[in-house]
C-alpha positions as semicolon CSV with decimal commas, in nm:
position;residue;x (nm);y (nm);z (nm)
1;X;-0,326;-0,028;0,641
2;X;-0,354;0,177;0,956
3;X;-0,592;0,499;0,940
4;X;-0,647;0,816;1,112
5;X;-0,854;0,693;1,371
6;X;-0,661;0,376;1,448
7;X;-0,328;0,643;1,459
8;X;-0,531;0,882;1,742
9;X;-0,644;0,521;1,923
10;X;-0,308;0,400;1,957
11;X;-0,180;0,757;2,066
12;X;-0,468;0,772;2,355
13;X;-0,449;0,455;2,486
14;X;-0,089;0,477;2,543
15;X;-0,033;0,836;2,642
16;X;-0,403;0,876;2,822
17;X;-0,442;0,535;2,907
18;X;-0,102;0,456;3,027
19;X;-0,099;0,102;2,813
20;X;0,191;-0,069;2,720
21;X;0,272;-0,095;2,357
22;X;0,241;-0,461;2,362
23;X;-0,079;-0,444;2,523
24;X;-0,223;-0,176;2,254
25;X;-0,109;-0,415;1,987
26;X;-0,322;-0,755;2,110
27;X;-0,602;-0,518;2,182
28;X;-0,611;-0,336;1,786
29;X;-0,458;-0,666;1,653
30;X;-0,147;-0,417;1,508
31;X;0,259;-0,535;1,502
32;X;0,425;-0,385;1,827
33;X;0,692;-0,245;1,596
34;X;0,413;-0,041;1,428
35;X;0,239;0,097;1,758
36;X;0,599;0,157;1,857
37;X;0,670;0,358;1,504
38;X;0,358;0,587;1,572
39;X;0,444;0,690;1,922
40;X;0,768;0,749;1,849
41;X;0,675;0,955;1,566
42;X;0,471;1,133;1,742
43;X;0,702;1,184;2,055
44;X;0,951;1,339;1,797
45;X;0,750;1,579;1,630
46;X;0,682;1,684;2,028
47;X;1,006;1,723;2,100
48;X;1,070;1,920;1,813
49;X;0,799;2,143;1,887
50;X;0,893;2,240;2,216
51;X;1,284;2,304;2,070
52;X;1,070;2,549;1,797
53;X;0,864;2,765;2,062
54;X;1,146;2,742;2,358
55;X;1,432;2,893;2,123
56;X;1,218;3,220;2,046
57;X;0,892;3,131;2,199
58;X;0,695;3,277;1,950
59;X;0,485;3,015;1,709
60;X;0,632;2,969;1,321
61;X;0,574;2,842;1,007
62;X;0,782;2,502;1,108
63;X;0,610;2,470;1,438
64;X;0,257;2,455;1,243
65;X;0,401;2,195;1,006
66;X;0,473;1,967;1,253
67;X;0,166;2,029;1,437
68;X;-0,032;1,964;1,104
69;X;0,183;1,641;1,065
70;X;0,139;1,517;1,355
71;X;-0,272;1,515;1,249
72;X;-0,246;1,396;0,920
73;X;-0,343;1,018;0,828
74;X;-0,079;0,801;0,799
75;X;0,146;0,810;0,493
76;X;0,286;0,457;0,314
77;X;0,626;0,507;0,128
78;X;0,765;0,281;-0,089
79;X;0,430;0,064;-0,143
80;X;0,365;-0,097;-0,472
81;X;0,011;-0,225;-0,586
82;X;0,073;-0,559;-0,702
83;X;-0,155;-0,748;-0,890
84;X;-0,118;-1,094;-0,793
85;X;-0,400;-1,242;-1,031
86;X;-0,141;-1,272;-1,347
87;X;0,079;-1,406;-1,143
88;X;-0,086;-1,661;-1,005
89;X;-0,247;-1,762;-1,339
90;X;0,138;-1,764;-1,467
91;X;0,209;-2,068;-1,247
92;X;-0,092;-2,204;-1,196
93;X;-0,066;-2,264;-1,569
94;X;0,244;-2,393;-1,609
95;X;0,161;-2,657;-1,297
96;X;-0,101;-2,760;-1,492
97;X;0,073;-2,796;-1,797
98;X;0,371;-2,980;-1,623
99;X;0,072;-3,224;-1,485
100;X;-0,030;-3,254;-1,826
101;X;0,321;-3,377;-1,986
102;X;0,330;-3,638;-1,676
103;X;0,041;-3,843;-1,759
């Protein structure tokens, strides 16, 4: 899992640093495809920001939501802790009792 500091990282070495996604990946040992989520991300949330305070150039409620977004730590939808300990011991166990039956 990818945290706050490896989010700002990725963001400075690419916008600051001018390096290429693939090159920030090998370097923080990350998928491209997540480096490339991030910036992304974050390059939409700028976009939208500057469509917020260009329409009536006065700073709202939605504009500070994004901004506060943008600093947040990463969030993980959709994960599931998975225990794989009772699994494992599930097959493990019937392995060994197949071995068992064959001698």
């Amino acid at each position: 899992m990818i945290n706050l500091d490896q989010k700002a990282e990725i963001l400075i070495k690419y916008f600051r640093e001018n390096m290429s996604q693939r090159a920030i990946a090998r370097k923080i040992k990350l998928s491209r495809t997540t480096i490339r989520k991030y910036i992304d991300d974050y390059e939409s949330k700028c976009e939208e920001i500057g469509k917020l305070t260009s329409d009536n150039g006065v700073t709202n409620n939605n504009t500070l939501n994004l901004v506060t977004e943008m600093v947040l730590a990463p969030k993980y939808e959709g994960l599931i802790k998975i225990s794989l300990y009772y699994g494992f011991k599930y097959r493990f166990c019937n392995v060994a009792k197949s071995n068992e039956k064959a001698i």
